[in-house]
C-alpha positions in Angstrom: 0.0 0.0 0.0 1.4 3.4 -1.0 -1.4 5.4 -0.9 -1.5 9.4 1.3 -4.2 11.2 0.1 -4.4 15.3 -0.7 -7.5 15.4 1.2 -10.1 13.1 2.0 -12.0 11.2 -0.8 -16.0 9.7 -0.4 -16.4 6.4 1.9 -16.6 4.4 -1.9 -12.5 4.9 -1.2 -11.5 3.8 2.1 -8.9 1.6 0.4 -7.5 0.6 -2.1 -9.5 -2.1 -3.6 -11.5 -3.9 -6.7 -14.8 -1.8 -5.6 -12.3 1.5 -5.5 -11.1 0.9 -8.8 -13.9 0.7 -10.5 -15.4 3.9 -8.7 -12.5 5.9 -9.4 -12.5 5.1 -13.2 -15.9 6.1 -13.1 -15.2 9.3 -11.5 -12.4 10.4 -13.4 -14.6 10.4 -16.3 -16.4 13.5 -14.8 -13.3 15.2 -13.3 -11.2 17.8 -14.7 -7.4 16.5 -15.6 -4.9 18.4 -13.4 -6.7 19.5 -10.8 -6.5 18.7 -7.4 -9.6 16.1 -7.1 -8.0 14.4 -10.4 -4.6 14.1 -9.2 -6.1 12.7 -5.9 -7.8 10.2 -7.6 -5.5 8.9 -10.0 -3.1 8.0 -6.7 -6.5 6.0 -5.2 -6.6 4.7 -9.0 -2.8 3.8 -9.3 -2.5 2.9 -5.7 -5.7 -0.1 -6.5 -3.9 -1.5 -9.4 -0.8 -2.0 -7.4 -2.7 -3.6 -4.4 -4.5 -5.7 -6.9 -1.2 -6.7 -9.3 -2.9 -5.4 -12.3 0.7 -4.3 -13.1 0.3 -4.5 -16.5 -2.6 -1.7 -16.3 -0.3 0.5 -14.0 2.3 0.4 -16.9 -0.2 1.9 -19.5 -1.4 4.1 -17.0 1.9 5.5 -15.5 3.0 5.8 -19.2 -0.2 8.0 -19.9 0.9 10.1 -17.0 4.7 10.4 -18.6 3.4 12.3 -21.5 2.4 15.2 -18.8 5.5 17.4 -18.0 4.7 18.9 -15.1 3.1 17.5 -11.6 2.6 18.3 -8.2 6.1 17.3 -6.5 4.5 14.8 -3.5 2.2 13.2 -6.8 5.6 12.6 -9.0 7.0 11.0 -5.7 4.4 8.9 -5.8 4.5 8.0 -9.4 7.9 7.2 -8.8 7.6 4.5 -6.5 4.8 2.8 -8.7 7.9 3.4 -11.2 10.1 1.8 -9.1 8.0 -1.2 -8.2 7.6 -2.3 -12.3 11.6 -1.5 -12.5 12.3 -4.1 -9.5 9.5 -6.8 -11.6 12.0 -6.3 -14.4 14.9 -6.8 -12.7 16.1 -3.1 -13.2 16.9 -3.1 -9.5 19.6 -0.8 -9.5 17.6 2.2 -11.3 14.4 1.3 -9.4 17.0 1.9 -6.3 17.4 5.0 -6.8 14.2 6.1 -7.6 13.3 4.1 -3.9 15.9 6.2 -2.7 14.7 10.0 -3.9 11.6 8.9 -2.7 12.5 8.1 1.2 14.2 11.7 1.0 10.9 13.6 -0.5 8.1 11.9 1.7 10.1 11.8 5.2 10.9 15.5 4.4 7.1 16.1 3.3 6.1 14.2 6.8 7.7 16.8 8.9 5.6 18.9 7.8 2.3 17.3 7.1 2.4 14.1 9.3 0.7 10.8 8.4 0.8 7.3 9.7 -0.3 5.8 6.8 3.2 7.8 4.9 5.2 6.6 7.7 4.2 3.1 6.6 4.6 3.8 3.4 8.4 4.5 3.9 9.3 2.0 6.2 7.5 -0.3 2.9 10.1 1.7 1.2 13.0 1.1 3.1 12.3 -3.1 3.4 13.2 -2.9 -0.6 16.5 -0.9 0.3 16.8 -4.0 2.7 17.5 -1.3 5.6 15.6 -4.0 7.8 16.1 -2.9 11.3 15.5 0.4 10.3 12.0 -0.5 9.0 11.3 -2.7 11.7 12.4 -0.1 14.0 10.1 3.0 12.6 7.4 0.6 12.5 7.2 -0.2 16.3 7.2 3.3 16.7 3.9 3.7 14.7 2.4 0.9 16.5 3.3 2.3 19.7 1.9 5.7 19.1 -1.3 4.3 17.4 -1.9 1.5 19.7 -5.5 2.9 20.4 -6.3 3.9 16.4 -9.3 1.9 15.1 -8.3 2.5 11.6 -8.1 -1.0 10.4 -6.5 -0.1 7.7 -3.6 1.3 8.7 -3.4 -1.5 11.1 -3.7 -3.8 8.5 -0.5 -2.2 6.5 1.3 -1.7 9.7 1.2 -5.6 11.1 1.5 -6.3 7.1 5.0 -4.7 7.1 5.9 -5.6 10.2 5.6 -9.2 9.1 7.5 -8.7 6.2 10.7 -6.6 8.7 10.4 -9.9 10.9 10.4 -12.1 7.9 13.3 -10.2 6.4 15.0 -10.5 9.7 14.6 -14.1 10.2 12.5 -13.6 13.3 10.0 -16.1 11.6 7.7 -16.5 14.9 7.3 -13.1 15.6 6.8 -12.8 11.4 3.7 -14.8 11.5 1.7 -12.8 14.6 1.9 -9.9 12.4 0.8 -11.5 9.7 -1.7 -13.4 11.5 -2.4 -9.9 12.8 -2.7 -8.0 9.7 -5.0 -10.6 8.0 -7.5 -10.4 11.0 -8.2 -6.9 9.7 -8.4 -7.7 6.2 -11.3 -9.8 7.6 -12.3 -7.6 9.5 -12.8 -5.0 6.2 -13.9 -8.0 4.0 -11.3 -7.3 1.6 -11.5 -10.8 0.0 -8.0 -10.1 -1.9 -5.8 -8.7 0.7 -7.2 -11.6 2.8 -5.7 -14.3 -0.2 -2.7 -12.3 0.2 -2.3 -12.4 3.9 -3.6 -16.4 4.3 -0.2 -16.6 1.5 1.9 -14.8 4.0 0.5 -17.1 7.0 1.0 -19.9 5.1 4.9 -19.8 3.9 6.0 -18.3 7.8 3.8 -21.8 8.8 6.4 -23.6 6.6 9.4 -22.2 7.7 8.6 -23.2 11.2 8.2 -26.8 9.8 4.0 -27.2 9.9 3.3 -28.3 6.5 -0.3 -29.3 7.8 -1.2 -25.6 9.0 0.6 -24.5 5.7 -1.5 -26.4 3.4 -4.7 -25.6 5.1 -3.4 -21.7 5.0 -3.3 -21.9 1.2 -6.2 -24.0 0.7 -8.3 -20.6 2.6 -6.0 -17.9 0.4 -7.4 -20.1 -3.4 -10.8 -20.0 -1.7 -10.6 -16.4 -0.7 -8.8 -15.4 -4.4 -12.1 -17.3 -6.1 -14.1 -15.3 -4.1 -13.0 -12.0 -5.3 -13.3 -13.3 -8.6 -10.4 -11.6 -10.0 -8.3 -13.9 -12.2 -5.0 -12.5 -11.1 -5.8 -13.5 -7.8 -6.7 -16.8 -8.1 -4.0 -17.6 -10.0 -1.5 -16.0 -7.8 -2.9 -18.4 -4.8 -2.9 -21.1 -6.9 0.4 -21.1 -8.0 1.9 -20.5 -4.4 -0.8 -23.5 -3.6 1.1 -25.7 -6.3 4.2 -24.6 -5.5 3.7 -26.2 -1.9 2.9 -29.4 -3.4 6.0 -29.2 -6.1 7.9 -28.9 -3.0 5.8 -31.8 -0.8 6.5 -34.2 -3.8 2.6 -34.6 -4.3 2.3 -33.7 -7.9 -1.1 -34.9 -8.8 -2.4 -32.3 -6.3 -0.2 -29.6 -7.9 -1.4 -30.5 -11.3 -4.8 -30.6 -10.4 -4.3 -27.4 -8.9 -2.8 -25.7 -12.3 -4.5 -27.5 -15.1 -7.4 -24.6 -15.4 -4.7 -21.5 -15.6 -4.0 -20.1 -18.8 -0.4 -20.0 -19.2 -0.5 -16.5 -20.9 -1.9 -15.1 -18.0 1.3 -15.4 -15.6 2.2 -12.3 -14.2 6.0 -11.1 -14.3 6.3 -11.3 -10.7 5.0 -15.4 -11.1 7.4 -16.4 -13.6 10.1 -18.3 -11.7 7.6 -20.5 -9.8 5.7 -21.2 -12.9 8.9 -22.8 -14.5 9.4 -24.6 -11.3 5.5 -26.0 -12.0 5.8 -26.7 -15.1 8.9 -28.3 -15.2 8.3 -30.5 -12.0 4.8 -31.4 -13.8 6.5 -32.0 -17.6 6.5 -35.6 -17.7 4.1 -36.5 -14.8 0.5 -38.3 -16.2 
């Protein structure tokens, strides 16, 4: 999640999400390019296609945005993490870096100013790709400390989300799956069907690092029935490949095959690519 608003934006936009998506595009259709409303929405927009992986979209759209010279300074900040993001899926990591970089500098110098939690996040996300771990980890106990008492679930569910992801970085794998655990009780809590197949993913690989293959399977099983429930292709294949993955590496290939012989090859996303070579090549000459 990436997302800090200009100023508040109707209750159809809590978060970033399918339903937001589609009532953004809807809205921009009636709002003036450029100004203030539009540029707000376009982050809700471009901040819903990251959440959902619809990187392909964000490419087009961030490319439309390109052919504009000139934008506010905290929106091309913004524009240049969703830069960054596609850079790191294309293994441009050392440019996307950078870009990471300028944009640690600009939004913790924009926080002093105009404070957010929900920014604060947002860098400490930032920082876990510069793998400044501890330093991540670190902000992010702050922001739990000082919001202990918030009942925004969604910054709570970015906050335990990335706190999960500093423990998991750190190889602090127990205290990596109570956040995660955490964070996904609040993506239940706001019904968000595909941040809950996300989470139930998280739960699931920390479950196998500690060695419970049982409470691992049974985590992955919930994230493909959660992904089929929001009814979004990307995410049911992206549970289903993590799902077939675990049996790849459990040795029980008819389960993995039944798992992957519905998904359209063609509609891998960049980020799936290496575990779909590990499927199919595990699967290439099993009947």
């Amino acid at each position: 999640m990436l997302f800090t608003s200009f100023f508040a934006v109707a209750n159809e936009c809590d978060l970033p999400s399918k339903n937001c998506l589609t009532w953004v595009n809807n809205q921009l259709k009636n709002t003036k390019p450029n100004t203030m409303n539009w540029y707000n929405l376009k982050l809700w927009q471009l901040d819903s296609l990251v959440t959902l992986k619809e990187f392909k979209l964000l490419r087009q759209e961030l490319d439309e945005l390109k052919r504009v010279l000139s934008h506010p300074p905290m929106f091309v900040s913004y524009l240049n993490i969703y830069r960054a993001k596609l850079l790191l899926i294309d293994g441009e990591k050392e440019q996307a870096l950078a870009l990471i970089e300028k944009s640690v500098a600009e939004l913790s110098s924009l926080n002093k100013s105009f404070h957010s939690p929900m920014r604060l996040v947002t860098i400490a996300n930032l920082m876990l790709n510069l793998k400044r771990y501890e330093e991540a980890l670190s902000l992010l106990k702050q922001i739990e400390q000082d919001y202990k008492g918030s009942r925004d679930s969604h910054l709570k569910l970015e906050l335990y989300g990335n706190l999960g992801h500093s423990y998991r970085f750190l190889k602090q794998n127990e205290e990596a799956l109570l956040n995660y655990q955490t964070s996904l009780d609040h993506a239940i809590d706001l019904q968000i069907e595909q941040q809950i197949a996300t989470l139930y993913i998280h739960v699931a690989r920390m479950h196998m690092v500690l060695g419970d293959a049982k409470k691992s399977e049974d985590n992955y099983l919930n994230a493909v029935f959660h992904a089929i429930q929001d009814a979004r292709t990307a995410t049911i294949i992206n549970a289903k490949v993590y799902l077939a993955s675990f049996y790849i590496e459990q040795k029980e290939l008819s389960k993995a095959k039944s798992v992957v012989e519905d998904i359209d090859p063609n509609q891998i996303e960049a980020h799936q690519f290496k575990r779909w070579e590990v499927i199919t090549e595990a699967l290439k000459n099993f009947r």
